[in-house]
C-alpha positions as CSV (number, residue, x, y, z in Angstrom):
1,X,10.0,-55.0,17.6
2,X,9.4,-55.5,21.4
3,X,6.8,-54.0,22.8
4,X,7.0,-50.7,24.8
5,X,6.3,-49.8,27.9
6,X,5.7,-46.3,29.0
7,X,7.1,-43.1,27.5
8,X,3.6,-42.8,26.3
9,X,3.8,-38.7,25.6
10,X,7.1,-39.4,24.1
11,X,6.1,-42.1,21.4
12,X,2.8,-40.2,20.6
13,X,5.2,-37.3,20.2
14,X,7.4,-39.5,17.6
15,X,4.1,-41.0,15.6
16,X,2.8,-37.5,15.2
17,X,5.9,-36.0,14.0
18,X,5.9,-38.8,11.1
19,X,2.0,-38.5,10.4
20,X,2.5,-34.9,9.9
21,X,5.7,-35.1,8.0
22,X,7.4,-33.2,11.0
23,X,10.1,-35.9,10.9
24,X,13.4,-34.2,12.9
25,X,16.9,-35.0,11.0
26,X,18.9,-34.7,14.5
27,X,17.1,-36.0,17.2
28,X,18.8,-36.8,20.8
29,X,17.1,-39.4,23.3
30,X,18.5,-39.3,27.2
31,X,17.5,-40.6,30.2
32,X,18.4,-43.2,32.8
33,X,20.5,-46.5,32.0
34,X,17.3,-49.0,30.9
35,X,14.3,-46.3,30.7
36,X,14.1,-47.5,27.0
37,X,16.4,-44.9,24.8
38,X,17.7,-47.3,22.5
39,X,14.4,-49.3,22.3
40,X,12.9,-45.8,21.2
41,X,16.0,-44.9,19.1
42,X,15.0,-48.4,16.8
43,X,11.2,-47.3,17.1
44,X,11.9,-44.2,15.5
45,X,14.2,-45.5,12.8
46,X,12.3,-48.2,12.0
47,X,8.9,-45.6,11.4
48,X,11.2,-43.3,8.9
49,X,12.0,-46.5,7.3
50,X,8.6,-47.9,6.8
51,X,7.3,-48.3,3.4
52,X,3.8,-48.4,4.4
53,X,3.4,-46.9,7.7
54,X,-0.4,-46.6,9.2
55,X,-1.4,-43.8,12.0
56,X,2.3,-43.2,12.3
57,X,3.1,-46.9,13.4
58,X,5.2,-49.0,11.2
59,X,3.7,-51.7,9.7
60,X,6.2,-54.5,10.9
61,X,5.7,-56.7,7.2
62,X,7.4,-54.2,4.4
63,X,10.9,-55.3,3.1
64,X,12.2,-52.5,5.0
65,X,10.7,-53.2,8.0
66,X,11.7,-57.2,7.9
67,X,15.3,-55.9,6.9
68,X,15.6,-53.2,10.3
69,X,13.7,-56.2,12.5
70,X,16.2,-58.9,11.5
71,X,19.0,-56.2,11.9
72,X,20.0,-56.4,8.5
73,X,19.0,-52.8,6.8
74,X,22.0,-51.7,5.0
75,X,21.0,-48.3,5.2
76,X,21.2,-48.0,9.5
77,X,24.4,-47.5,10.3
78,X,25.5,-47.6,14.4
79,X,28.9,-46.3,14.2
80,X,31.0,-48.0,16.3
81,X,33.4,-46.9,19.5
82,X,36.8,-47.0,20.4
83,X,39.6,-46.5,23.2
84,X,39.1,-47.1,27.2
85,X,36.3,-44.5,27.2
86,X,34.4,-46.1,24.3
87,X,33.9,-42.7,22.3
88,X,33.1,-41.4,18.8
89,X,36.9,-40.7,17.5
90,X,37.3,-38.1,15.0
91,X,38.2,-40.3,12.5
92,X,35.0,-42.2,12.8
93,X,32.8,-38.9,12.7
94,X,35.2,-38.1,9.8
95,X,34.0,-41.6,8.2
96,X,30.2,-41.0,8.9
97,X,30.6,-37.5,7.1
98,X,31.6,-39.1,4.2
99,X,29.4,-41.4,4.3
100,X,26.4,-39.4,5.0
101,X,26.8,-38.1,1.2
102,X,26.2,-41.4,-0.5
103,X,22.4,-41.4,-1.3
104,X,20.7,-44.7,0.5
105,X,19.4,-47.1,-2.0
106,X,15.6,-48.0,-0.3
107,X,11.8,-47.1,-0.8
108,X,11.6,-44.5,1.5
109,X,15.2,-43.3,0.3
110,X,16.4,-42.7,4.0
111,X,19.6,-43.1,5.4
112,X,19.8,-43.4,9.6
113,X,23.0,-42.8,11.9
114,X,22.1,-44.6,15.5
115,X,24.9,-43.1,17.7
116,X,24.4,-45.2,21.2
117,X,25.2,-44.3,24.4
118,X,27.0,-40.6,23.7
119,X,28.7,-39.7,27.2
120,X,32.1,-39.8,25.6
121,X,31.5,-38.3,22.7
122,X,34.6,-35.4,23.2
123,X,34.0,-32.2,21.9
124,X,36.7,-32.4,18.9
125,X,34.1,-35.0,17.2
126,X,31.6,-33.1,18.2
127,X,32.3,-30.1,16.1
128,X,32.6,-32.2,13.2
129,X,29.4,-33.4,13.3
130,X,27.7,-29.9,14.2
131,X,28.3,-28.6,10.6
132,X,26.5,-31.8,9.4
133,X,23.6,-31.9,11.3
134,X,22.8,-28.1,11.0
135,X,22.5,-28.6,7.0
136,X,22.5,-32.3,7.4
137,X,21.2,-34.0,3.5
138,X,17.5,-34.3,3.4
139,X,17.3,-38.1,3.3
140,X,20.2,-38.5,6.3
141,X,18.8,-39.0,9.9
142,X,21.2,-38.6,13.0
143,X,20.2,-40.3,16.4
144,X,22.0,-40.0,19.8
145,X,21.4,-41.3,22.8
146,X,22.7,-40.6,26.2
147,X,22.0,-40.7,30.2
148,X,21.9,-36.7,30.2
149,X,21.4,-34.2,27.1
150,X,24.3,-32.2,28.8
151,X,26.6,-34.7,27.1
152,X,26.3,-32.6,24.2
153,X,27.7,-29.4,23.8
154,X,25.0,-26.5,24.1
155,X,26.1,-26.5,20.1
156,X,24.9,-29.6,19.2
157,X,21.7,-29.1,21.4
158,X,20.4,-26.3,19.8
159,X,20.3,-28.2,16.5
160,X,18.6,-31.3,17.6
161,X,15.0,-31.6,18.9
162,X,15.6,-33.3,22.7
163,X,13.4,-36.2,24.3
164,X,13.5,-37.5,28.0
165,X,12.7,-41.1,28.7
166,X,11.1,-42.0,31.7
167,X,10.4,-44.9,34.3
168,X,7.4,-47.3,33.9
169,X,4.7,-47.6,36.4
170,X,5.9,-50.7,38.5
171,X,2.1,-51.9,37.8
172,X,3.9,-52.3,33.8
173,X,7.3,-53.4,35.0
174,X,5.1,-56.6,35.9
175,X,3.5,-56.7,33.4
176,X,6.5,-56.7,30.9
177,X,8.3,-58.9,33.0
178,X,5.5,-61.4,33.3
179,X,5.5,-61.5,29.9
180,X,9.2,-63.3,30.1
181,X,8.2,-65.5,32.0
182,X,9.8,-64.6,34.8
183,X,8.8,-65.7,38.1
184,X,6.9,-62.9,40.8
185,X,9.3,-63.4,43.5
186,X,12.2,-62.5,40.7
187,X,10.0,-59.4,40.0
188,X,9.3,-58.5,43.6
189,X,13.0,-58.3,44.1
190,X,14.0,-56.5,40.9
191,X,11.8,-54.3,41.5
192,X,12.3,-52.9,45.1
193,X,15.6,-52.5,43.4
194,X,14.8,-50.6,40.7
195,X,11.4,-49.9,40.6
196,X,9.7,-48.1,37.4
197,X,13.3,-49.2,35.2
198,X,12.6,-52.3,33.2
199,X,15.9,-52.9,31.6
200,X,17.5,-52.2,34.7
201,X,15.1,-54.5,36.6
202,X,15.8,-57.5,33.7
203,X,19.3,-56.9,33.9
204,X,19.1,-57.3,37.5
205,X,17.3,-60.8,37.3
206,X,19.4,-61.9,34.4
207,X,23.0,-60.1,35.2
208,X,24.7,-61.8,38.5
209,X,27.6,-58.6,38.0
210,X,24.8,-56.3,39.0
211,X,23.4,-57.9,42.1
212,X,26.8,-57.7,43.4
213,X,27.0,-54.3,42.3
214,X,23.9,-54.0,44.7
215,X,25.0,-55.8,47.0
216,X,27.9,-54.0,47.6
217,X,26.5,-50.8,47.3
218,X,24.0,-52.1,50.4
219,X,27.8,-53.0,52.1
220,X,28.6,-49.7,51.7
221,X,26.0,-48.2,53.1
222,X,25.7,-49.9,56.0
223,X,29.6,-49.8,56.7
224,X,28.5,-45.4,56.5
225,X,25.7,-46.0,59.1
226,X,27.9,-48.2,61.2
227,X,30.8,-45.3,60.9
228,X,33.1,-48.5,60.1
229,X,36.4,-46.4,58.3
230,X,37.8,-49.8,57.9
231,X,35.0,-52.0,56.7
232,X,34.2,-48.4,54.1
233,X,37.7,-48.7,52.7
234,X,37.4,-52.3,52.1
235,X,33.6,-52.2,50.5
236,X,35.0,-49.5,48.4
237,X,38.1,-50.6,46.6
238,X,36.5,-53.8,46.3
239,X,34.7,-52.5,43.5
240,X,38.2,-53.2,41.4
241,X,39.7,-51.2,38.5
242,X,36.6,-51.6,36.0
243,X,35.3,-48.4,35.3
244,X,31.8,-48.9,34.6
245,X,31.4,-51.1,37.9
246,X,32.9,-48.2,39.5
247,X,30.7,-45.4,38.5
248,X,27.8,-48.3,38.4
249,X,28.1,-48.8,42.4
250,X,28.8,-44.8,43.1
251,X,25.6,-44.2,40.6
252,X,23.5,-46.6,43.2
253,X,25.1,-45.0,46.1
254,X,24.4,-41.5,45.3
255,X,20.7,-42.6,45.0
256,X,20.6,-43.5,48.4
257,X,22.1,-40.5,49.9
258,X,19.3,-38.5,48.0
259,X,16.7,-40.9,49.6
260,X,18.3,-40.3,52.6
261,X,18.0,-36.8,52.3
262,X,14.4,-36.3,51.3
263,X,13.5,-39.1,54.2
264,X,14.7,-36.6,56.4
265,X,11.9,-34.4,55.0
266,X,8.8,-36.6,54.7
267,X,9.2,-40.6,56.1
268,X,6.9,-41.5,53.5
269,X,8.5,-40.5,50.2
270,X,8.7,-42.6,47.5
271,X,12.3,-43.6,47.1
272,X,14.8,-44.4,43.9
273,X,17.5,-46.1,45.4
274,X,18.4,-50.0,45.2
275,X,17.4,-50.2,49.0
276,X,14.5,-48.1,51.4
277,X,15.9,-49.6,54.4
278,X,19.5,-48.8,54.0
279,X,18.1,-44.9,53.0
280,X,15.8,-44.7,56.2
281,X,18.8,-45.7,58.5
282,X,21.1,-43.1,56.9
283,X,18.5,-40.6,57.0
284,X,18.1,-41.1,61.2
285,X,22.2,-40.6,61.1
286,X,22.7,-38.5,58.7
287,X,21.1,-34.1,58.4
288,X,19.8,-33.3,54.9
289,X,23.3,-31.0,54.5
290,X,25.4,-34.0,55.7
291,X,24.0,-36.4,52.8
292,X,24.4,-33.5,50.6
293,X,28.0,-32.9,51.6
294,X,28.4,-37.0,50.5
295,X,26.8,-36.8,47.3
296,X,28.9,-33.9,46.1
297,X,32.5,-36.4,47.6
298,X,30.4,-38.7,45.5
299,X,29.9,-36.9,41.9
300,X,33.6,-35.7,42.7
301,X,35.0,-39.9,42.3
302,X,32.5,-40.5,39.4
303,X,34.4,-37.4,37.8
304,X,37.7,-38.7,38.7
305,X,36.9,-41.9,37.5
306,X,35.3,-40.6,34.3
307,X,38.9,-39.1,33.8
308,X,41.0,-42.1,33.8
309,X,42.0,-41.3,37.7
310,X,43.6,-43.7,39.7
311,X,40.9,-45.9,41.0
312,X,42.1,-47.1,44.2
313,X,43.4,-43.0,44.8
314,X,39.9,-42.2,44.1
315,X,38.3,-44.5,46.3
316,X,40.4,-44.5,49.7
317,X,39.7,-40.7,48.6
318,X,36.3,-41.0,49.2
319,X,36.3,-42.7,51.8
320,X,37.8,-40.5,53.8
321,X,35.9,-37.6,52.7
322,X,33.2,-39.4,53.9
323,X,34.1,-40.0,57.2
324,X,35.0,-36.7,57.6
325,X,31.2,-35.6,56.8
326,X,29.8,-38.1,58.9
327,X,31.9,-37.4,62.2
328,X,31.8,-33.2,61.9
């Protein structure tokens, strides 16, 4: 298994609870897009799966180990998703609950549900699986990870024990990149981008879709600070009809405009968004209450466009919400 980088309270967390034979049945992993949830998600699997684990670490050479390495365990099971919004239907949770009652045939005689990326998990499939994971069978394991716990309905929650990944040091994001081989000017520039985010930061380097998502985030911006209606319009429904681009670019945007806010606070903050210099200039334009204002217009699109809304609707929208802030 790669290596991982930071999260260190949260894998010490995960090796004691399997020393101690504290293991958690339903366990739910959030945090950003490439802070490591589904890296920790396989880390966790592959310790309840280890034959012979040591000071809670598997041991990387039992047959279960070599089968959940090469991706071949028959006895971890990542349901798939379905439909524009890439869900859990209720006729796959209907499947896993069946499932879930067919004893695993391994050493450790554990069974393990990885359920990636949960934001459209609706609450119909949800309740089906609450009944299972509250009295789930001893040997079955249930994994979910998401961007935000508050995917889950409060339900679902109480039963599961929650962890929160977290960004690397940008001192480890070079190492770890290093590591690849990857150039220092590459990393330089991923990171300024995103920072203490590796998988965001290797995307970046690797994933041309997402340095024009940057890029036009950075148009954006600077068509805001320019108070260009026409040149906003544009850089928005440019984005196109693809709904994870969308809410990709408004995602980077809204960073910003909570840079820009806290700049107007303290010059000298540290900063989260794909671009300090875009922040700083829309923090000497923009009040605190104004870049508020915008990130609410903001969250408003991603919800529209989380709901299947007409994209360009949404968009030209948007635009002239923000316009409105921005000259009042």
């Amino acid at each position: 298994m790669n290596k991982i980088y930071g999260n260190r309270l949260l894998l010490s967390t995960v090796r004691n609870m399997i020393k101690n034979n504290h293991t958690a049945n339903s366990v739910i992993i959030f945090g950003e897009k490439g802070s490591g949830k589904k890296l920790t998600a396989n880390y966790y699997a592959n310790m309840l799966l280890c034959e012979n684990p040591y000071d809670g670490y598997p041991c990387g050479m039992c047959s279960s180990c070599r089968n959940f390495l090469s991706g071949n365990h028959p006895d971890v099971i990542y349901p798939e998703t379905s439909g524009k919004l890439e869900g859990y239907s209720v006729d796959t949770i209907r499947d896993i609950i069946k499932d879930a009652f067919i004893k695993p045939n391994n050493n450790t005689g554990r069974k393990i549900y990885i359920f990636r990326d949960c934001r459209n998990m609706d609450s119909r499939s949800q309740n089906m699986l609450l009944k299972l994971i509250e009295e789930p069978p001893e040997y079955a394991f249930f994994i979910f990870t998401a961007e935000s716990k508050y995917e889950f309905l409060p339900t679902v929650i109480s039963r599961c024990v929650c962890f929160n990944t977290s960004p690397c040091t940008e001192d480890e994001v070079f190492s770890a990149l290093s590591e690849k081989g990857i150039s220092e000017n590459e990393i330089n520039s991923a990171v300024s981008c995103f920072h203490g985010n590796i998988g965001m930061c290797l995307d970046y380097i690797n994933d041309g879709n997402l340095r024009k998502q940057v890029d036009l985030t950075k148009r954006i911006s600077d068509s805001i600070i320019r108070k260009d209606e026409y040149n906003l319009n544009s850089a928005l429904c440019s984005i196109g009809n693809d709904r994870k681009n969308i809410l990709a670019v408004l995602s980077m945007l809204d960073k910003l405009m909570r840079d820009c806010a806290v700049f107007n606070k303290d010059k000298s903050a540290r900063y989260i968004g794909c671009c300090r210099e875009s922040a700083e200039k829309l923090s000497l334009m923009l009040t605190a209450n104004q870049a508020e204002k915008i990130h609410r217009c903001i969250e408003n699109a991603r919800n529209a466009v989380s709901f299947n809304v007409n994209s360009s609707v949404t968009m030209s929208a948007l635009c002239a919400e923000i316009i409105d802030v921005i000259r009042s």
